[in-house]
C-alpha positions, -999 to +999 in steps of 0.1 A: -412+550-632-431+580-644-457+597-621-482+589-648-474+552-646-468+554-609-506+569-610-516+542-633-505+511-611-518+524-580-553+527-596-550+494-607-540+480-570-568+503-556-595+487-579-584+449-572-582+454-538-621+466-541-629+437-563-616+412-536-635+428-512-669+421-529-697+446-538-694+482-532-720+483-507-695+459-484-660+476-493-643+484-460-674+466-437-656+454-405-662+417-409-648+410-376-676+428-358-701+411-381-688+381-369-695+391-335-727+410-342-739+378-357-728+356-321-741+383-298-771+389-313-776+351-316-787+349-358-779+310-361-805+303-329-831+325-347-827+311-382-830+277-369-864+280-352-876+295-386-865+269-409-850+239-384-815+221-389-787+242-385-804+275-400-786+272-433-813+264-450-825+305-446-798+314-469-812+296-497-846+316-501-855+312-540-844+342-550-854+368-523-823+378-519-803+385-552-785+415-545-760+431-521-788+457-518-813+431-509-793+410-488-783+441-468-820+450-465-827+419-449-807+421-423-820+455-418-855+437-416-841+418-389-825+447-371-861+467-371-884+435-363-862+420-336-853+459-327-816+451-326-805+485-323-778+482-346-762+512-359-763+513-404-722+502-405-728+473-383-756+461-406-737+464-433-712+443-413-732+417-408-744+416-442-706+414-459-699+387-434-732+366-448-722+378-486-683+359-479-699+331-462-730+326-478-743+345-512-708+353-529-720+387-547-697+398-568 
């Protein structure tokens, strides 16, 4: 294999790995901690007092949210009105961990 090729298929891996990863905004987000962030910080509890049953329901807002961008501003909006403390790369955490589960950007 020539270096040129060599060059050529490891681009291609590098950009399919980013693809299955989701948005740019999310690539290399720790979903693990967003997991946690997401138990510890009790999110589920919250969203169910807002819109009752099992707090799904919040993840269907008529088009609020219809972006990575927004979806990770809103979990920002969270962070500053429930003052969460969380540091930028554990909102974005929790945000890739609500795009896999929830919204699906591409």
């Amino acid at each position: 294999m020539t270096r040129q090729s060599l060059l050529s298929a490891l681009l291609c891996l590098a950009s399919v790995s980013a693809l299955a990863q989701g948005p740019a905004i999310f690539v290399g987000a720790d979903l693990k901690l967003g997991a946690q962030l997401i138990a510890e910080n009790q999110c589920v509890a919250c969203h169910q007092r807002k819109v009752g049953g099992d707090g799904s329901a919040i993840y269907q807002s008529s088009g609020r949210i219809d972006t990575p961008g927004a979806l990770r501003g809103m979990i920002e909006q969270c962070n500053m009105e429930l003052n969460l403390a969380l540091f930028p790369e554990e909102v974005t955490a929790i945000s890739a961990v609500l795009n896999r589960d929830h919204y699906r950007f591409k």
